[in-house]
C-alpha positions in Angstrom: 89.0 72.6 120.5 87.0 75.6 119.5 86.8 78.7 121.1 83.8 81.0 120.7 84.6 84.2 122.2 81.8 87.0 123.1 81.6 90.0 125.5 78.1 89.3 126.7 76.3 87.0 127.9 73.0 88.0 125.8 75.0 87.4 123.0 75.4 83.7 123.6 71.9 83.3 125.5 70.6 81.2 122.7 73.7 79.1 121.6 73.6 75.9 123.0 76.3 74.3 124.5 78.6 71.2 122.5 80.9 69.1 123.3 84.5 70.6 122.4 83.9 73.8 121.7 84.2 76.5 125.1 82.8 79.8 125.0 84.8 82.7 126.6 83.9 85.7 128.3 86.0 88.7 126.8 86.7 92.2 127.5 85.4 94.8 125.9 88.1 96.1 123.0 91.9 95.8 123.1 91.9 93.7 126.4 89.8 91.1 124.7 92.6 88.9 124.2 93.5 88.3 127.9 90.4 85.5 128.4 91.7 83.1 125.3 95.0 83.4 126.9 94.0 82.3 129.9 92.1 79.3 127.9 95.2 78.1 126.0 97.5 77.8 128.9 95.0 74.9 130.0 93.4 73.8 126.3 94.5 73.1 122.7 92.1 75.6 120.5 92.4 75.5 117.0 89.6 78.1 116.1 88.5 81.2 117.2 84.6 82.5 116.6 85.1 86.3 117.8 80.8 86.6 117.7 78.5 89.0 119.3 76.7 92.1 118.5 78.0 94.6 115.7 76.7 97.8 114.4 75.7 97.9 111.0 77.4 100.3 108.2 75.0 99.9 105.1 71.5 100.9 104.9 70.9 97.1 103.1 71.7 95.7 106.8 68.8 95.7 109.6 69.0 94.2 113.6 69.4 90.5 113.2 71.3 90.0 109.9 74.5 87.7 109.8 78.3 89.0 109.5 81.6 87.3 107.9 84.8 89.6 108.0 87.0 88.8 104.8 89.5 91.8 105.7 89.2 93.4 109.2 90.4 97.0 109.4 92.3 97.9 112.7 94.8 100.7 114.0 95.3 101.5 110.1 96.4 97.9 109.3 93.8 95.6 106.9 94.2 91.9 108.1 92.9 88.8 105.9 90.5 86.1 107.3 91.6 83.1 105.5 90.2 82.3 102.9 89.6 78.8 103.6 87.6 79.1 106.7 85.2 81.3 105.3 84.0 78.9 102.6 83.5 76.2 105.4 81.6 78.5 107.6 79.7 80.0 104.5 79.0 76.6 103.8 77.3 75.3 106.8 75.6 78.6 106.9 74.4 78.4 103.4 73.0 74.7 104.0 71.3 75.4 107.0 69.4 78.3 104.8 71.0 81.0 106.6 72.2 83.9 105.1 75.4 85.7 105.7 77.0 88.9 104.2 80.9 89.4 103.7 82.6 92.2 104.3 85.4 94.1 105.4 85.0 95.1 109.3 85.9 98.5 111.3 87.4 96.9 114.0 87.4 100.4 117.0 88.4 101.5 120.2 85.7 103.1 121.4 81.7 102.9 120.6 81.3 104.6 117.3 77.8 107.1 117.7 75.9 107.4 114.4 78.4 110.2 112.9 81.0 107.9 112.9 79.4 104.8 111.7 78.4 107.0 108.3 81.9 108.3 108.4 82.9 104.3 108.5 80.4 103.6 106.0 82.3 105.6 103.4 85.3 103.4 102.9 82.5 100.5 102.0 83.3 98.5 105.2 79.7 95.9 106.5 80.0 96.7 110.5 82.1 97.6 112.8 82.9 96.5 116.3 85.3 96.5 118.9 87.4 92.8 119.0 87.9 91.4 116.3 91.0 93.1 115.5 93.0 92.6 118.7 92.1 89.1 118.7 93.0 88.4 115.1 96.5 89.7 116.1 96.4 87.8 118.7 95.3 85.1 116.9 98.2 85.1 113.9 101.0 85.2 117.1 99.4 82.1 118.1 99.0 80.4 114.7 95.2 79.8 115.8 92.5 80.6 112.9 90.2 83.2 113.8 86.5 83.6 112.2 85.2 87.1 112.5 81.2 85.9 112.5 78.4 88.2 113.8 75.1 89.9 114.0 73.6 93.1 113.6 72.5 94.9 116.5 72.1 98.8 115.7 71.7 99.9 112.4 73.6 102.4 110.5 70.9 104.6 111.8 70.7 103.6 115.6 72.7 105.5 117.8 74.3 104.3 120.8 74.0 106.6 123.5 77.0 104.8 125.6 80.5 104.2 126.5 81.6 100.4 126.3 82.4 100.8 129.8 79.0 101.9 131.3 77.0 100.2 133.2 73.6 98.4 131.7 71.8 99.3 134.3 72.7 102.9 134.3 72.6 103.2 130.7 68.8 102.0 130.9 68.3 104.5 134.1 69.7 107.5 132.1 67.9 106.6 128.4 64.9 104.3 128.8 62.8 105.1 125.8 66.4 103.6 124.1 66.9 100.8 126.4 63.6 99.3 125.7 64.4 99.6 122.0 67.7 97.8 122.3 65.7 95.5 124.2 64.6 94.5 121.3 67.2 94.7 119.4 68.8 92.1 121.6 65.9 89.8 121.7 66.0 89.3 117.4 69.6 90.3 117.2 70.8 87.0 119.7 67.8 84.9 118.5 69.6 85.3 114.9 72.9 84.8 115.9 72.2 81.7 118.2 70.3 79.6 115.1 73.4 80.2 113.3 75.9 79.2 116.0 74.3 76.5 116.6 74.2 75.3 113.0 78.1 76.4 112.5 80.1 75.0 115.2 78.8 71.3 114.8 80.4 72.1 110.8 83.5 73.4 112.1 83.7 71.2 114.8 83.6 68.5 112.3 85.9 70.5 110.0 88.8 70.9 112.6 
């Protein structure tokens, strides 16, 4: 079975749903993990997708473009997708006509502001985020492949004026001018990322 793993639901509002593959709710950050375990005490899952929202770290990446990690960066340790996985997924992608960039991913522990994305930016990584690496550790424990795959939603310009533990609504209350611009970040940025999805996982799916 595959497991396609994302914090928020407006991430995966325009994924639809198939047969064998389940899609997980996670925490934000380090507790991320604690939904798939959970999933495998009941389920046999193969494959990981950690997917979502990301921030983008090069000027070449705008809201809505597509994310592979080849090396995720976390708590000082680099950590290989495998190789393998990504051609598959890069395949599908590349047949469907989408395009995807790979990179090496900042995976963080707390929302990175537009200071610290540049400061990011300088050790050439794609994006950063916040899941990827806990779950890829978690993921090697388990001998379960993990894909990091996902989708711009602030540039490398766009700050994010926000904890990961604040509330949407009172993020919006507190900064509307920016909440009606994430709006529509959100709206291209999950569009994107659900035309993909639902192009990949029927590939992998197959592929497992």
């Amino acid at each position: 079975m595959i497991a396609v793993a994302a914090c928020y639901g407006v991430e995966m509002r325009w994924v639809r749903r198939l047969d064998g593959v389940r899609f997980v709710r996670t925490a934000v950050g380090a507790r991320a993990p604690e939904a798939l375990d959970a999933l495998t005490r009941e389920a046999d899952v193969s494959i990981v997708v950690s997917t979502g929202f990301c921030g983008g770290l090069q000027e070449r990446l705008s809201t809505g473009d597509l994310v592979f990690a080849d090396v995720i960066r976390h708590d000082g340790e680099e950590i290989h997708v495998p190789p393998e996985l990504l051609r598959i997924a890069g395949d599908a992608l590349d047949r469907s006509g989408h395009r995807a960039q790979v990179g090496t991913w900042e995976s963080v522990s707390a929302v990175a502001d537009g200071a610290g994305k540049r400061r990011l930016a300088e050790g050439g990584s794609i994006c950063v985020e916040m899941e990827s690496g806990p779950l890829v550790r978690w993921a090697k424990e388990r001998s379960v492949e993990l894909l990091p795959f996902r989708v711009v939603f602030d540039p490398v310009g766009g700050d994010l004026p926000f904890a990961a533990d604040d509330s949407l609504l009172g993020c919006a209350l507190r900064h509307p001018v920016w909440s009606l611009r994430a709006a529509r970040w959100a709206v291209v940025a999950g569009r994107a990322l659900g035309r993909a999805l639902n192009d990949l996982l029927p590939a992998l799916k197959e592929g497992s």
